[in-house]
C-alpha positions, -999 to 999 in steps of 0.1 A, spaced: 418 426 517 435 403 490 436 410 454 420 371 452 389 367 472 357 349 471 322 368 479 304 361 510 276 344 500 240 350 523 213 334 496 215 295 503 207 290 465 240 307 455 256 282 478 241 252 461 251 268 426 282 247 428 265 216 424 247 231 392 280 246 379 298 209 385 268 188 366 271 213 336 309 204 332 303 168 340 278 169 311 303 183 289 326 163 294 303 130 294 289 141 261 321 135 250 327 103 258 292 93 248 302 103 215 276 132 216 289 165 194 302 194 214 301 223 199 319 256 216 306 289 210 304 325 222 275 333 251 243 351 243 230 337 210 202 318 197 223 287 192 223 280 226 188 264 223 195 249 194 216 232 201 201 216 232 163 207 210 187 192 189 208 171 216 244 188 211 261 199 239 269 238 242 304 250 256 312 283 262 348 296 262 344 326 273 323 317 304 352 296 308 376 321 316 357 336 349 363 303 363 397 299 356 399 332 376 380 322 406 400 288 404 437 313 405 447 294 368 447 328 348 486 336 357 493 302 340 470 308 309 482 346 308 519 332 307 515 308 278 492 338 257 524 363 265 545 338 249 528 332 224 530 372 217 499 384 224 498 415 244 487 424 281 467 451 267 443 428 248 413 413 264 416 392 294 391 366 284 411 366 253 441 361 268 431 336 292 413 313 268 439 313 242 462 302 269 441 279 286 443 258 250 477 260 243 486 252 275 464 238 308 436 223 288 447 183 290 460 184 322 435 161 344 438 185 369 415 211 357 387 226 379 358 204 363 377 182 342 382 208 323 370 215 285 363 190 264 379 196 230 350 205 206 335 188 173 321 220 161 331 255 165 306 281 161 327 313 148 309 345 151 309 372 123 298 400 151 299 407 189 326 421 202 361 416 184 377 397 210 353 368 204 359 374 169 397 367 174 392 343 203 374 318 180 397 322 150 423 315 173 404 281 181 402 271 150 438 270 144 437 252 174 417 226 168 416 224 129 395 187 123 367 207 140 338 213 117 331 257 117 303 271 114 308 307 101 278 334 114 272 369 101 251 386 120 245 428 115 259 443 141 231 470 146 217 490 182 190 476 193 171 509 189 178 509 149 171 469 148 144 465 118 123 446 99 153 434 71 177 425 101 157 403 120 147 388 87 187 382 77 193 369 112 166 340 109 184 332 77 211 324 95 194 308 126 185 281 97 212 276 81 228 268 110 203 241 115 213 227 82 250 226 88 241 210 120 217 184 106 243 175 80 277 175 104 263 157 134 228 139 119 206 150 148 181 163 130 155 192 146 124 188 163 102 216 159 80 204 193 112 195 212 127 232 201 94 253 211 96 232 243 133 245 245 122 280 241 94 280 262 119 270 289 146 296 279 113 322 284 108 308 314 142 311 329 142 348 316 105 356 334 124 341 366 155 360 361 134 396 356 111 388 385 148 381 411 160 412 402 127 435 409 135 424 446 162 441 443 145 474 445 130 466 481 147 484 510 168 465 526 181 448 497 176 409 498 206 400 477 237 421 463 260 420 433 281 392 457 256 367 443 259 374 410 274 335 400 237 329 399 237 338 367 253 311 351 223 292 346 217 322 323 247 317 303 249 279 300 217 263 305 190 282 293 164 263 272 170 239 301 146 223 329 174 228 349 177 264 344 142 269 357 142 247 384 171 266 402 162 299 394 126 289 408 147 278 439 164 319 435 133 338 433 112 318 465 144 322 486 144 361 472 110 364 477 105 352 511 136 377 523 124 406 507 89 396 522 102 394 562 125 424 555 160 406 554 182 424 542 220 415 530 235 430 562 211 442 597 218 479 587 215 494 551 226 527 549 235 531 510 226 515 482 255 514 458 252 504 417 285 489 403 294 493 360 313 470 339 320 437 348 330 421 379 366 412 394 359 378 386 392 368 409 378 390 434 340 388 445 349 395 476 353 435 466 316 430 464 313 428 505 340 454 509 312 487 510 294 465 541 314 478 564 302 511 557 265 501 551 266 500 514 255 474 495 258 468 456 219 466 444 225 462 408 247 463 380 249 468 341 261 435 336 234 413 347 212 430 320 218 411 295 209 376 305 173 381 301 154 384 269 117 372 266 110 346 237 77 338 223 80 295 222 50 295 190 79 315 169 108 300 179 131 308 154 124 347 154 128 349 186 161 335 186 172 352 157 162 386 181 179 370 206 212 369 185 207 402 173 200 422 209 224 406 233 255 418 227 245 454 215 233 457 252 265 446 266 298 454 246 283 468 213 256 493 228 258 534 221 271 557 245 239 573 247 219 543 247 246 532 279 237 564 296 197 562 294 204 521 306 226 532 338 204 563 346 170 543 347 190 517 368 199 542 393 159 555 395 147 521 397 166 505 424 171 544 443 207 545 443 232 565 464 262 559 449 277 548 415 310 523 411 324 530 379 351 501 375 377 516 343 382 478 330 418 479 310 402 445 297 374 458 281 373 493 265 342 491 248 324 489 282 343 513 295 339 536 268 315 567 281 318 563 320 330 600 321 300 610 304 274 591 323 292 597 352 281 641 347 247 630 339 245 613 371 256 643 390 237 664 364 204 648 360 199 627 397 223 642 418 241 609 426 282 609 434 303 583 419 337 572 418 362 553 393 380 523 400 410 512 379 408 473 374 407 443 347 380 419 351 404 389 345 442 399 353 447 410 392 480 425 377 459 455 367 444 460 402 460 480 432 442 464 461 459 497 477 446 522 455 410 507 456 409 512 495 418 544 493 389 558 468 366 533 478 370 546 518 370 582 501 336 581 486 317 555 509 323 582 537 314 610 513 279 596 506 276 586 543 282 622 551 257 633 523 230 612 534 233 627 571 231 663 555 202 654 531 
């Protein structure tokens, strides 16, 4: 096993994700040169379909950085951030994105064409504070760009009220007019339910994919997770729903005939934190003891519902929930999350990944990890790793502990 590896891909949909992935950076980059504004922002907000009812183009830096890692360019970027002075114990997608602007970005050579340099930056006042610091950073970078400065609350979900939601549609407009008066397009209120109706529709999808994942033998595994791109970049989008519709038939019809991932599923294996973006392949590594990885905390937040006759509340909750149930979420709030995974998709085994990139994911994985034991009975193990620098991985050391448990749940599940 390499420390870089692609997954092995079964679903013929994830295989034809490439030529959604490719048409989204074309777009980008032909906005551009049409003269269309490009604004960059951080992932999982309302603006996202704002800005497509409104005919901007979205970029995301941060989804960014996950392809310079399956692409190999994250050394480079992490070299140029170093010298800079910012430190390898900082985030990776920080790290990498920062780099990847001071450095790689106008080289023609790019995966994609790379990034086109952006009219308006969309700084957020919450989320984690890496993409705090990531999109100050940008602005320094690119200081013509026109910045649009959001404060959100930064409030669990489970304490969200009546006064927050109300604050965050504040913002949701006054973003529309500092759009309206830096680019001119001005907002359709048709053309922006239409939007949300399709965002709604990509996240009904989305939920619907992932109950197959609770039939036995599993239809798809964590290997496939670059599906959810669509989720990231397009939503609001026919295109979104059109490929995801492609995902769930394809799912469907598998789970339906009893395919499983591989011919003989013996565990069923849930992995927390984010993914080894340079290294998918870890994914297929547990198939050679029967175990495949049935879900994940990561894929949860990528689907919230919208209601497309209040579109600007619902995008407002949107801005308000998705982070708090990725980077910003409680301990305790993880913990109930992880455990009602593990009941729903009948678990055997948990993969803790320790992520040196991302502490507040990793915060309360010693916890959860006794109230697995303690409440369900189900074993788990901890791998060191960073989901962006293979530095921090010891291909070596993962064997090892990953070999350990995988025949320590194999030899539970005879005596059981």
């Amino acid at each position: 096993m390499e420390k870089q590896t692609k997954s092995n891909k079964r679903l013929k949909t994830a295989k034809e994700l490439q030529k959604v992935v490719t048409e989204y950076y074309h777009q980008c980059t032909a906005a551009k040169v049409e003269g269309k504004p490009v604004g960059w922002m951080p992932p999982m907000n309302g603006a996202i379909e704002i800005f497509y009812a409104m005919d901007l183009q979205p970029v995301f830096p941060e989804n960014w950085s996950p392809v310079c890692a399956a692409f190999g360019l994250t050394p480079q970027n992490f070299e140029v951030s170093e010298q800079m002075g910012y430190s390898r114990d900082l985030c990776g997608y920080l790290r990498n994105i920062i780099g990847y602007v001071n450095g790689l970005m106008n080289d023609k050579e790019s995966p994609f064409g790379g990034l086109p340099e952006p009219d308006i930056l969309l700084s957020p006042g919450g989320g984690c504070v890496p993409v705090m610091k990531i999109f100050q950073a940008i602005e320094k970078r690119f200081p013509d760009a026109k910045v649009f400065f959001a404060d959100l609350p930064q409030v669990p979900v489970e304490d969200i009220r009546e006064h927050h939601v109300a604050y965050a549609i504040c913002e949701m407009r006054r973003l529309i007019g500092f759009l309206t008066e830096v680019t001119g397009h001005r907002l359709d209120e048709e053309k922006l339910k239409n939007t949300v109706a399709l965002s709604d529709r990509a996240c009904e999808l989305w939920d619907e994919i992932m109950t197959f994942r609770r039939y036995k033998p599993v239809p798809f595994s964590a290997a496939e997770m670059g599906i959810m791109f669509v989720m990231v970049t397009l939503q609001g989008t026919q295109t979104a729903v059109d490929f995801l519709t492609k995902v769930r038939d394809e799912v469907r019809g598998k789970a339906d005939s009893g395919m499983g991932v591989i011919e003989n599923e013996k565990l069923r294996l849930f992995w927390d934190n984010i993914p080894l973006w340079y290294n998918m392949g870890l994914f297929n590594y547990f198939e050679k003891f029967g175990g495949v990885v049935v879900a994940e905390t990561y894929s949860a937040a990528w689907s919230l519902r919208m209601d497309p006759n209040d579109p600007i509340r619902s995008l407002a909750m949107k801005s308000l929930t998705s982070y708090p149930l990725v980077s910003c979420v409680s301990i305790s709030k993880r913990k109930e999350m992880v455990l009602k995974a593990c009941r729903d998709y009948a678990i055997d085994g948990v993969i803790f990944h320790r992520n040196k990139s991302c502490v507040p994911i990793t915060l309360g994985q010693m916890e959860i990890k006794r109230e697995l034991e303690y409440q369900l009975g189900i074993p788990s193990v901890i791998i060191d790793a960073d989901h962006m620098d293979d530095r921090n991985f010891s291909v070596a050391q993962f064997q090892t502990r990953a070999d350990a448990f995988m025949e320590m749940l194999l030899n539970k599940k005879m005596n059981s």
